[in-house]
C-alpha positions in Angstrom: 12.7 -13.6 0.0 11.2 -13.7 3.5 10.3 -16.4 5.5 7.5 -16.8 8.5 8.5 -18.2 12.0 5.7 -19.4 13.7 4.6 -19.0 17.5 2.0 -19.2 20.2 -0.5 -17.4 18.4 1.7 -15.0 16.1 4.6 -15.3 14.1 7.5 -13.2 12.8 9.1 -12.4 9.4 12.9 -13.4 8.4 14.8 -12.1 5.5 16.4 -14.7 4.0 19.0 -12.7 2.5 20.8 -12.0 5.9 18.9 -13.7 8.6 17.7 -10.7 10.0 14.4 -11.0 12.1 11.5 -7.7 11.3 9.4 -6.9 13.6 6.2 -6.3 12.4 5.3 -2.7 13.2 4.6 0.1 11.0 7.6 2.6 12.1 9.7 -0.2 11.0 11.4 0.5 7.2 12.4 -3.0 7.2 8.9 -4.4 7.5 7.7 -1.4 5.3 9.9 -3.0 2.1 8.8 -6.1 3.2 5.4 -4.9 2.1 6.1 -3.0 -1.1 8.1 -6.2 -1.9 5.0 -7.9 -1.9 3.4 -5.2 -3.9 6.2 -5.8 -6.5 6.5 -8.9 -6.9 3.7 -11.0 -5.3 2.9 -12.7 -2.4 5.5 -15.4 -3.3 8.4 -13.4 -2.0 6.4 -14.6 1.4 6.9 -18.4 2.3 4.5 -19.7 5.2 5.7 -20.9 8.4 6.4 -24.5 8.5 3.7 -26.7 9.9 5.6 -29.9 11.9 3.4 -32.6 12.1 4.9 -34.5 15.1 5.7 -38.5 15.0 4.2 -41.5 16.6 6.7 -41.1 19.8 5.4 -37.1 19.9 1.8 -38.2 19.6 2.2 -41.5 21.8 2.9 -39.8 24.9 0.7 -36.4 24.2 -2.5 -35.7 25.5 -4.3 -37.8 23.7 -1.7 -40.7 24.2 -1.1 -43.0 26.9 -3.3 -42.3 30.0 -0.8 -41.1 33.0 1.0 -43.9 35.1 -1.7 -43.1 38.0 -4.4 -44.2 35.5 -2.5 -47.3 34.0 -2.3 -48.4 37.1 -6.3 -48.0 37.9 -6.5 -49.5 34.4 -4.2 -52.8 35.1 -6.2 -53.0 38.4 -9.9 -53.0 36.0 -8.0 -55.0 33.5 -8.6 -52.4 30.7 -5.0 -51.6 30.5 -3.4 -53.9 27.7 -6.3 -52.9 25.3 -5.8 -49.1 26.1 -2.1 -49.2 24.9 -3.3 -51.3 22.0 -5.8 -48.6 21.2 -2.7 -45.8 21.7 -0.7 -47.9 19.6 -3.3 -48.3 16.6 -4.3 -44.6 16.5 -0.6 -43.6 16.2 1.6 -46.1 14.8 5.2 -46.3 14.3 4.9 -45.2 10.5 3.8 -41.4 11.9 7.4 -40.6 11.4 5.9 -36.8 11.3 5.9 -34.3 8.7 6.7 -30.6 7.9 5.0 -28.8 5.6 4.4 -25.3 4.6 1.4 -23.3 5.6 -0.3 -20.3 4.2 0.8 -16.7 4.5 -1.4 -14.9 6.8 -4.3 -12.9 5.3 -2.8 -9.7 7.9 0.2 -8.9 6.3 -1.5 -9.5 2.8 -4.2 -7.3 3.4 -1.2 -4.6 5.3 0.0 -5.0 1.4 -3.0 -4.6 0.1 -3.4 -1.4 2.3 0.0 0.1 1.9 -0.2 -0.2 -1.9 -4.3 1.8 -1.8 -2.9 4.3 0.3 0.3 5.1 -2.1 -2.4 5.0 -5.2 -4.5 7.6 -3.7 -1.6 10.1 -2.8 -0.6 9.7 -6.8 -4.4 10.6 -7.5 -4.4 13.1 -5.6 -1.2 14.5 -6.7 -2.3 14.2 -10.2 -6.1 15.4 -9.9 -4.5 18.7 -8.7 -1.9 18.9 -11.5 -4.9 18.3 -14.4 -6.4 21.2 -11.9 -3.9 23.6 -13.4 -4.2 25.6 -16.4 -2.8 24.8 -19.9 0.2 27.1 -20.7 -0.4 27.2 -24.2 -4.3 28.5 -23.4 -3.3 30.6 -20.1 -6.0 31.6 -17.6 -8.7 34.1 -18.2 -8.9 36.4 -15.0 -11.9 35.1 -12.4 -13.9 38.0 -10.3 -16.3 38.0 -7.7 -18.4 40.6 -5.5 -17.1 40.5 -2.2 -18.2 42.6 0.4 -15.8 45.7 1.6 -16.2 46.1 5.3 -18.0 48.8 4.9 -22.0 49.2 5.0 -24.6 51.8 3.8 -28.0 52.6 5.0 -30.7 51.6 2.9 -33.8 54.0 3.0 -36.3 51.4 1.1 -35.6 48.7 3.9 -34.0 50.4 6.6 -31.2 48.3 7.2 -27.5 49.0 6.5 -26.3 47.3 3.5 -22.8 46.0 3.1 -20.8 47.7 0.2 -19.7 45.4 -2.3 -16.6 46.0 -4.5 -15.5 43.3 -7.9 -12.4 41.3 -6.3 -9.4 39.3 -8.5 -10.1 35.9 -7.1 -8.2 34.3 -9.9 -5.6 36.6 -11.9 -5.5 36.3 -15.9 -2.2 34.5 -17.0 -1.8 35.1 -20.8 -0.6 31.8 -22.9 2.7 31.4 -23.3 4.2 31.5 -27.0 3.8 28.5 -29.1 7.1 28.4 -30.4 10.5 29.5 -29.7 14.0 30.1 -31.7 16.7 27.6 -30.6 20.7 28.5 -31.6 23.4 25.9 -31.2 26.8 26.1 -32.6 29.1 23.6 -33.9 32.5 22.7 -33.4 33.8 25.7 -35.7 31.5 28.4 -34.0 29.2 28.5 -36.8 25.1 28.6 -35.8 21.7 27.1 -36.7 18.7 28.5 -35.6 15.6 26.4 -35.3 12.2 26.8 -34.3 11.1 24.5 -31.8 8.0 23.7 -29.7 8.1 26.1 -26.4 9.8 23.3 -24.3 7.0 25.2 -21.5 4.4 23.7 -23.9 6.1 20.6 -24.4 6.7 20.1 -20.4 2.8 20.9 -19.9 1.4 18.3 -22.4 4.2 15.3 -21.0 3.1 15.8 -17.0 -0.4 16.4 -17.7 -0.3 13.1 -19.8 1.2 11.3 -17.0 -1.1 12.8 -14.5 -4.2 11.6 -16.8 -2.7 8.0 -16.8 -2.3 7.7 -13.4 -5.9 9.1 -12.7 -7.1 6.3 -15.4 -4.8 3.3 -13.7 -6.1 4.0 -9.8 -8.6 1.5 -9.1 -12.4 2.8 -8.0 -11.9 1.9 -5.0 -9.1 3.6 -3.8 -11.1 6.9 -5.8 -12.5 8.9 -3.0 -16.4 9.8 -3.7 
């Protein structure tokens, strides 16, 4: 739980679990979990700064209270005096015993939340786009070729112009499938052993990540998908 301090025209974070002030800056692990607290488990964790509404005494003598001493005299002189501190008196009467409340949490360190959380979805996107980019060990990977040019050049007689030689280059190299199923021995206490054939745990690893990569694509928000 973390609680807001508020002053002249900022604030700071406290955890209430040991007191400890965070500043808030983004080298800072302290106010980094404060963040992906927030992401877990909701602005809530945050409570406001409290508001203090001051009292009658507070507001009496405050700016818009009782005029200074200079102008109660002017105002004793005009005669206008006993109805000004009436008038001070009405506008804040002794029932203003003040109040403290608690305010809002501050869009900033929502939306730093709301950033930190965008960021950490696209880097998991990213991660899995280019682990659904890889091929399927039980298919392999058929071998990709291209005409590249070879450095060296030819002269062409019909258009009198060298011509660069080109040569078929392995871009991609063929990966044959793995096998689809393997033997497994174990042994018992007594040294006697079963054999099994099992899935190729290759096979089995393949389809469990790429599963999870395809979720993760699915869960990330549009917005955080780059176009």
């Amino acid at each position: 739980m973390y609680k807001l301090i508020q002053h002249e025209g900022s604030y700071s974070i406290q955890r209430l679990s040991d007191g400890a002030f965070i500043p808030k800056a983004e080298g800072n692990r302290d106010y980094q979990q404060c963040l992906q607290d927030i992401i877990d488990q909701g602005a809530s964790i945050v409570e406001g700064a409290d508001v203090i509404a001051p009292d009658y005494v507070a507001l009496r003598t405050g700016p818009d209270g009782y005029a200074s001493t200079g102008d109660q005299l002017g105002m004793i002189a005009e005669g206008t005096q006993a109805a000004h501190v009436a008038d001070v008196k009405t506008r804040f009467p002794k029932s203003n015993t003040g109040s403290t409340t608690i305010g809002d949490v501050p869009q900033d360190i929502l939306d730093a939340a709301a950033d930190k959380l965008a960021a950490k979805q696209l880097r998991d996107y990213t991660a899995a786009i280019a682990r659904l980019a890889q091929y399927i060990v039980s298919v392999g990977r058929v071998e990709v070729t291209e005409m590249q040019a070879t450095g060296e050049q030819v002269y062409n007689e019909e258009t009198f112009e060298m011509d660069d030689v080109m040569a078929s280059v392995v871009t991609v190299s063929a990966i044959d499938p793995v096998d689809a199923t393997v033997e497994q021995t174990t042994y018992d206490d007594e040294g006697v052993s079963t054999t099994v054939t099992i899935e190729n745990p290759l096979i089995t690893t393949d389809v469990a990540e790429r599963a999870a990569a395809q979720a993760v694509v699915d869960a990330t928000p549009a917005a955080v998908i780059p176009e």
